[in-house]
N, C-alpha and C positions, 0 to 999 in steps of 0.2 A: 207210742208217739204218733205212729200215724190214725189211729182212730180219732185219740183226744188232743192232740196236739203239747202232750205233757206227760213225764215219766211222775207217778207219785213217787215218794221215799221209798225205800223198802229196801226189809234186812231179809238176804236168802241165806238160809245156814241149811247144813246138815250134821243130822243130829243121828246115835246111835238107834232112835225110834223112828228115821224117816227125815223125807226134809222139812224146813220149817220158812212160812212166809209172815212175815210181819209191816205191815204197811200202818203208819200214826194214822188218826182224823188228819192230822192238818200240820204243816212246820209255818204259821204264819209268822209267828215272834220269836225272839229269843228264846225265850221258853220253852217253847213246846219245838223246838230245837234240841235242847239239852234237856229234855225230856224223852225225846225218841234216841237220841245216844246213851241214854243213860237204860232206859228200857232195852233197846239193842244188847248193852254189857250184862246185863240180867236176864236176859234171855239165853245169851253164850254161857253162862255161867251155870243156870238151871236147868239147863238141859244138853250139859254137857259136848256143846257142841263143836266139831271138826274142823268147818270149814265154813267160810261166814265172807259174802260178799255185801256191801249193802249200795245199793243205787240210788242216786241222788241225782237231781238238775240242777246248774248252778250257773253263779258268775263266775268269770274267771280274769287277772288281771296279771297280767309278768314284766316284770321288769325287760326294758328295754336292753339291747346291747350297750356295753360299758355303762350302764345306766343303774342308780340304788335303787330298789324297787322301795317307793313308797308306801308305807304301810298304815299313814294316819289315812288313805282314800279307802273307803270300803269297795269292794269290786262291782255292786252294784249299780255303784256313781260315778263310775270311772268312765270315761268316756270312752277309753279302747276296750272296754270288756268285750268278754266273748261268753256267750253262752254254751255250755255244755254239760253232758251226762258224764258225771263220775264214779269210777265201778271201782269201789276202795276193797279187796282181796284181803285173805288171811287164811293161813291154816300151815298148822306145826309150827309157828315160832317166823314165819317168810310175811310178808306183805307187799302187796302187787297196788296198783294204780293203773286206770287205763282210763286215757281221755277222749268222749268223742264228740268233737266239736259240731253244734246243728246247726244246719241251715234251714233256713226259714224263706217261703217264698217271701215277694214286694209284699203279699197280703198279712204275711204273719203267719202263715201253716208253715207245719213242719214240712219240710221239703225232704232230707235226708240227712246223714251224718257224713262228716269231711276228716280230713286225715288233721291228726294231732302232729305240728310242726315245732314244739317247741322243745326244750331239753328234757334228756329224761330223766326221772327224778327217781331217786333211788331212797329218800326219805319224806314223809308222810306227817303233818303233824298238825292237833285241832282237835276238838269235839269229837271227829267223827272216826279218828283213826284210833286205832287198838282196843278194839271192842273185845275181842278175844282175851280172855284171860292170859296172864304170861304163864302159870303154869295148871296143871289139872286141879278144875275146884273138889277138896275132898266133900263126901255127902253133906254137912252141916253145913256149908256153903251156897250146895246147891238148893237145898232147902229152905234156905234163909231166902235165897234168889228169888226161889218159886212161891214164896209165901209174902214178897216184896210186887210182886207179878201180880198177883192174886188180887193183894190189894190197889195194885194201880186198874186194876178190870182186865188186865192181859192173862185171858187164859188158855190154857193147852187147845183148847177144841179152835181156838180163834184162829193161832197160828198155824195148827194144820187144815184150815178149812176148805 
């Protein structure tokens, strides 16, 4: 953050062969969105993995006190957003959330991160949550994963690079 002023995506796991980092080209669209989650699950799956945290920068938009949160505003557009880095945890069956909200100087550099004020949330749900398998993929699985991998260009030597 403080070099470039921006966390790219990225899936940290560990894996019985070491740990593993996976960062997309790019999450410009929808797409390639649900392309980096979907490659995330097939990573956890192929290689067996433990423990899988993945990092993202985001909008972020909550419902007001006694207030419905609207959910036709994308958080984007919202004009209370807040910008923050979301560290979405997993490992054995648990899932973790940690929010940190940035600040930004007048200029728009990162300045540093600010304490998360809002309620805490004990459930997680979207694209990005439950990349982990619910239970151990047996070999044919992980095979299939790895050979899914393969053909999307994500390979072994990438993610430990």
């Amino acid at each position: 953050m403080r070099k470039i002023g921006h966390v790219p995506p990225t899936l940290i796991a560990e894996s019985p062969k070491g740990p593993i980092h996976f960062i997309p080209s790019s999450l410009a669209d929808e797409r390639a969105k649900n392309d980096f989650a979907n490659a995330a699950r097939l990573v956890c799956i192929a290689f067996d993995v433990t423990a899988a945290v993945l990092v993202l920068e985001s909008w972020m938009k909550m419902a007001k006190p006694d207030e419905a949160f609207d959910a036709s505003e994308p958080p984007s557009e919202a004009l209370d957003r807040q910008e923050v880095v979301l560290l979405l945890g997993e490992a054995g069956g648990q899932q973790k959330q940690k929010f940190l909200p940035i600040i930004r100087s007048d200029n728009g550099t990162f300045f540093g991160f600010g304490e998360f004020s809002g309620l805490k949330l004990d459930n997680f749900e979207g694209r990005f949550a439950q990349v982990m398998p619910p239970k151990k993929p047996d070999a044919q699985a992980k095979m299939l994963a790895g050979a899914v991998l393969q053909a999307m260009g994500v390979m072994e030597k990438l993610l430990r690079g």
